[in-house]
MIDOLO-605971 format. One record per residue: residue number from 1; residue in one letter; x, y, z of N, C-alpha, C in turn. Coordinates in steps of 0.02 Angstrom, whole numbers. Example, Ala and Ser with C-alpha at 12.3 -4.5 7.8 and 13.67 -1.06 7.14 Angstrom:
% residues 2
+-----+------+--------+--------+--------+--------+--------+--------+--------+--------+--------+
: seq : type :    npx :    npy :    npz :   capx :   capy :   capz :    cpx :    cpy :    cpz :
+-----+------+--------+--------+--------+--------+--------+--------+--------+--------+--------+
:   1 :    A :    660 :   -284 :    390 :    615 :   -225 :    390 :    660 :   -165 :    390 :
:   2 :    S :    642 :   -112 :    354 :    684 :    -53 :    357 :    645 :      2 :    394 :
+-----+------+--------+--------+--------+--------+--------+--------+--------+--------+--------+
% end
This chain:
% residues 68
+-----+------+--------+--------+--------+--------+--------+--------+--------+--------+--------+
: seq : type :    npx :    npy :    npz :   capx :   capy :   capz :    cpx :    cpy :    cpz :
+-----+------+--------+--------+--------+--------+--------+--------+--------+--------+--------+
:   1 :    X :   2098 :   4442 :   2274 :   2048 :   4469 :   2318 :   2037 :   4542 :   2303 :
:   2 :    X :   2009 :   4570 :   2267 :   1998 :   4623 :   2235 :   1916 :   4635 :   2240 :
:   3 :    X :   1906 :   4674 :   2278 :   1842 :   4712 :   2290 :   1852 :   4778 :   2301 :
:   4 :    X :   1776 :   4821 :   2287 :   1772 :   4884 :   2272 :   1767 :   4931 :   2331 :
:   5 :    X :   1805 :   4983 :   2339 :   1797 :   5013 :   2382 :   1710 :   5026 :   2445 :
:   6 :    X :   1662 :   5024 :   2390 :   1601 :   5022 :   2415 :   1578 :   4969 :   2446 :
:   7 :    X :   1611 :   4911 :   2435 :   1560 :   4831 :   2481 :   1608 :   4806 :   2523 :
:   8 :    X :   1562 :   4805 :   2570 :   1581 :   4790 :   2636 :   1601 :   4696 :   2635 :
:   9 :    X :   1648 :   4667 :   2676 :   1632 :   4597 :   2675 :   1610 :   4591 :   2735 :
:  10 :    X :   1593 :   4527 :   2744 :   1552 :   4491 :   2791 :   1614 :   4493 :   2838 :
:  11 :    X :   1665 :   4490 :   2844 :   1710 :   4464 :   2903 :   1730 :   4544 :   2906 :
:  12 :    X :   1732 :   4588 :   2878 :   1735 :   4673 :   2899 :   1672 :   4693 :   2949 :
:  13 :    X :   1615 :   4676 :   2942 :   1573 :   4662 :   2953 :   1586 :   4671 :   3030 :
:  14 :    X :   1558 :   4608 :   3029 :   1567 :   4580 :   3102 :   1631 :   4589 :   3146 :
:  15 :    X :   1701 :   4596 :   3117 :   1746 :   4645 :   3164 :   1726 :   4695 :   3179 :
:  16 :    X :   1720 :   4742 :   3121 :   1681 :   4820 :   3170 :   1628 :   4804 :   3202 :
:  17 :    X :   1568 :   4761 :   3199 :   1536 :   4752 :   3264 :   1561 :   4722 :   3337 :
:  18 :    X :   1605 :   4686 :   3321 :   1617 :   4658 :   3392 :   1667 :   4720 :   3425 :
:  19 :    X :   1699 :   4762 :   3395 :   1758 :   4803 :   3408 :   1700 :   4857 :   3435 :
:  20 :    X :   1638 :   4871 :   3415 :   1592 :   4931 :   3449 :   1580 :   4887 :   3509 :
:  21 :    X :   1547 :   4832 :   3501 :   1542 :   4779 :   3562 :   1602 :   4788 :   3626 :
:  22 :    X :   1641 :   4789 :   3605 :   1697 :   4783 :   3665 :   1702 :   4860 :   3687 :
:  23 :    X :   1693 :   4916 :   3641 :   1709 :   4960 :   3672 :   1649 :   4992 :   3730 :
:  24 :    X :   1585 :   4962 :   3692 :   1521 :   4986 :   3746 :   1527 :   4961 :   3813 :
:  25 :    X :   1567 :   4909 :   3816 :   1563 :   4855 :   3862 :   1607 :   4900 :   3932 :
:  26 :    X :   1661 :   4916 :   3889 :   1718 :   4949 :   3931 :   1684 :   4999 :   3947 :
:  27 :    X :   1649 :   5035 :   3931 :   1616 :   5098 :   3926 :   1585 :   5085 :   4009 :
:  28 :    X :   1523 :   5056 :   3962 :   1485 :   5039 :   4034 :   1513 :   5012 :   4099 :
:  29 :    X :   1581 :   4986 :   4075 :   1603 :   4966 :   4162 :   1649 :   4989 :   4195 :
:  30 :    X :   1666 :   5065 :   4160 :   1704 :   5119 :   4211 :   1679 :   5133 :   4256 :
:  31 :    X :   1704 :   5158 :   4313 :   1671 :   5205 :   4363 :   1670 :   5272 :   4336 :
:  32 :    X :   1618 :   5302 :   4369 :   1591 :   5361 :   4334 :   1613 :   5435 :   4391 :
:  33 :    X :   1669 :   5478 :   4381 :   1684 :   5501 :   4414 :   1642 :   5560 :   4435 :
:  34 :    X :   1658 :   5568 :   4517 :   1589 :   5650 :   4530 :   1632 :   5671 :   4581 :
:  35 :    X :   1603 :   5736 :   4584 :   1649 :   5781 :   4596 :   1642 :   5753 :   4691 :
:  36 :    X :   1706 :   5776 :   4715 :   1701 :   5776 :   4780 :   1692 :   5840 :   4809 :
:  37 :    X :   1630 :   5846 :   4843 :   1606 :   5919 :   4892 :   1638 :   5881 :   4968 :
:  38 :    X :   1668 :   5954 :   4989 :   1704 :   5953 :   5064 :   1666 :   5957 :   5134 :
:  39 :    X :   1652 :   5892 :   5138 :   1603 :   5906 :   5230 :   1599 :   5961 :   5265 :
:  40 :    X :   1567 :   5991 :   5285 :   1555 :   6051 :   5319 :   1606 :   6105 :   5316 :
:  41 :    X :   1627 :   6101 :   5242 :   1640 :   6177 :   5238 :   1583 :   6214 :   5183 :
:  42 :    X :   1567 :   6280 :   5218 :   1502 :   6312 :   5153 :   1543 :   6373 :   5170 :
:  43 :    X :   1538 :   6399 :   5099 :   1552 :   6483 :   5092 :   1552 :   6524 :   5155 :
:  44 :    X :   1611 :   6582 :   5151 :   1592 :   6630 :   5221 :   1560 :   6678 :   5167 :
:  45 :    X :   1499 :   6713 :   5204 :   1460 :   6770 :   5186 :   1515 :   6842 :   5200 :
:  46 :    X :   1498 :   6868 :   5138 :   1566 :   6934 :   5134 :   1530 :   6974 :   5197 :
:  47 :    X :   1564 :   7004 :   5219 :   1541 :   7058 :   5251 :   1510 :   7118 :   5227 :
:  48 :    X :   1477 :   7154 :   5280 :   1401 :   7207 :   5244 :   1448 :   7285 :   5246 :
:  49 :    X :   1514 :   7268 :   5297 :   1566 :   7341 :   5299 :   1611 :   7336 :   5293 :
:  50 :    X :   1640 :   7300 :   5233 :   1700 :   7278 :   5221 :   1745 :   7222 :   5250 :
:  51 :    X :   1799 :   7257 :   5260 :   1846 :   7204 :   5309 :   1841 :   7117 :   5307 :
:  52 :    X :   1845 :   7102 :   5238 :   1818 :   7041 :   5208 :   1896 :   7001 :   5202 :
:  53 :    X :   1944 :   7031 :   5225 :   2026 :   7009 :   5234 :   2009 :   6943 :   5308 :
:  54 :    X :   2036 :   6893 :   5286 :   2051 :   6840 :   5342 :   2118 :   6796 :   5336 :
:  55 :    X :   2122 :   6805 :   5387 :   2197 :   6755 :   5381 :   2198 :   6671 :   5368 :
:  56 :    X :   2193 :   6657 :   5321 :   2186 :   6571 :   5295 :   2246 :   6560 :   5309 :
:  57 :    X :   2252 :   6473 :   5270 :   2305 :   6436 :   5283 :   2345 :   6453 :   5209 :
:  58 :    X :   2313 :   6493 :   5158 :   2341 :   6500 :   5102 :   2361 :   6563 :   5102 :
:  59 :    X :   2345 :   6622 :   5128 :   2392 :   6669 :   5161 :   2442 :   6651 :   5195 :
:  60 :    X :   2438 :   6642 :   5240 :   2498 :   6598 :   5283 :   2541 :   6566 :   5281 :
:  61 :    X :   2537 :   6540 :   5192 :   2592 :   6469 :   5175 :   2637 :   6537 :   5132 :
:  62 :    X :   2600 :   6580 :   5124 :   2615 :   6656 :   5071 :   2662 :   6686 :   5111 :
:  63 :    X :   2653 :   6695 :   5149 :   2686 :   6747 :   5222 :   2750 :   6723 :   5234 :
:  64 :    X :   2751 :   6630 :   5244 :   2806 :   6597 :   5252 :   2859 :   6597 :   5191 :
:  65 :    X :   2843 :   6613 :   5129 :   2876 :   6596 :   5088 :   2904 :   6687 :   5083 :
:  66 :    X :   2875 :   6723 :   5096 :   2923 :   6793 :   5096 :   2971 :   6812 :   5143 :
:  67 :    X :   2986 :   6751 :   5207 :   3016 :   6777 :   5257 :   3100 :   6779 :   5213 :
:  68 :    X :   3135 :   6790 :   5239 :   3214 :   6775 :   5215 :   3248 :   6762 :   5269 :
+-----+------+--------+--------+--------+--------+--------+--------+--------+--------+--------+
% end
């Protein structure tokens, strides 16, 4: 069975097509992931005189972890 690097056979062939076949297939029947936006939370507007410091829950977890 000696053929040339350049010719394709018929049964090469048609594996790499069915092997693109299966992968489109999978393709198309993932779910398509999107981003999740958080229900009624929207940006706080900075303040117009500073004082743009608020005490979150991520300050707070900060605060706890410096006590001793």
């Amino acid at each position: 069975m000696s053929q040339s690097p350049g010719k394709l056979s018929r049964r090469t062939l048609f594996a790499g097509a069915g092997t693109v076949g299966a992968v489109a297939t999978v393709a198309s029947l993932m779910p398509v992931v999107q981003p999740v936006v958080p229900a009624g939370q929207e940006p706080k507007v900075a303040p117009t005189k500073g004082g743009g410091y608020s005490l979150t829950e991520h300050v707070k977890r900060y605060y706890k972890t410096t006590l001793i």
